[in-house]
C-alpha positions in Angstrom: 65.8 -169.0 -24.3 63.5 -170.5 -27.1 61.2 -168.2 -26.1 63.5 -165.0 -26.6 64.4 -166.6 -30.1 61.0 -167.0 -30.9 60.3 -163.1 -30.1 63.1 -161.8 -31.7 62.2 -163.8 -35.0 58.7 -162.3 -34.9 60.1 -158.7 -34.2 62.2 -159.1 -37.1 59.2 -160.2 -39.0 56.9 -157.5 -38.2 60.2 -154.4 -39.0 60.5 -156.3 -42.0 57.2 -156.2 -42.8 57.1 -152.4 -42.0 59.7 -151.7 -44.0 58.3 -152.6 -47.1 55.0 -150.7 -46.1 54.1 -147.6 -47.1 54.0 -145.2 -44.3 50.0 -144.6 -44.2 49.5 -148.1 -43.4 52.3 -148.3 -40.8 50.8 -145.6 -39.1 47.2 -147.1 -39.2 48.0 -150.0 -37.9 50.7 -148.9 -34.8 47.3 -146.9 -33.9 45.0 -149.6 -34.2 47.3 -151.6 -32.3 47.8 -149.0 -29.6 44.5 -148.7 -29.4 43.8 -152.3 -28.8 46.1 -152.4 -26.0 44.7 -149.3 -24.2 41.2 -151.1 -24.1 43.0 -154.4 -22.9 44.5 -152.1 -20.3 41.2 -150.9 -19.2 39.8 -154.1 -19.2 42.0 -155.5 -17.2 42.4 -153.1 -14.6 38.3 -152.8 -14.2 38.2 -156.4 -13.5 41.1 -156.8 -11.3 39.7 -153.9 -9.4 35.7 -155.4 -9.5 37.3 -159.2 -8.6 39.3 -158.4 -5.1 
């Protein structure tokens, strides 16, 4: 449960935090954090498939 509160708090952080950005930099950094979890994806795919 502390852990759900904890999330939401953060969430409500980061919209705030967007909300007050202008749109340029929202956009730069959703795709810079998109793009940092497709290449965590890959990573962790290759090495689950190279470890078993």
């Amino acid at each position: 449960m502390l852990f759900l509160v904890a999330a939401l708090l953060l969430l409500g952080v980061a919209l705030g935090s967007v909300a007050h950005a202008p749109l340029p930099v929202s956009l730069v950094a959703a795709a810079v954090i998109g793009v940092w979890l497709v290449v965590f994806t890959v990573r962790e795919r290759h090495s689950r498939r190279h470890s078993s």
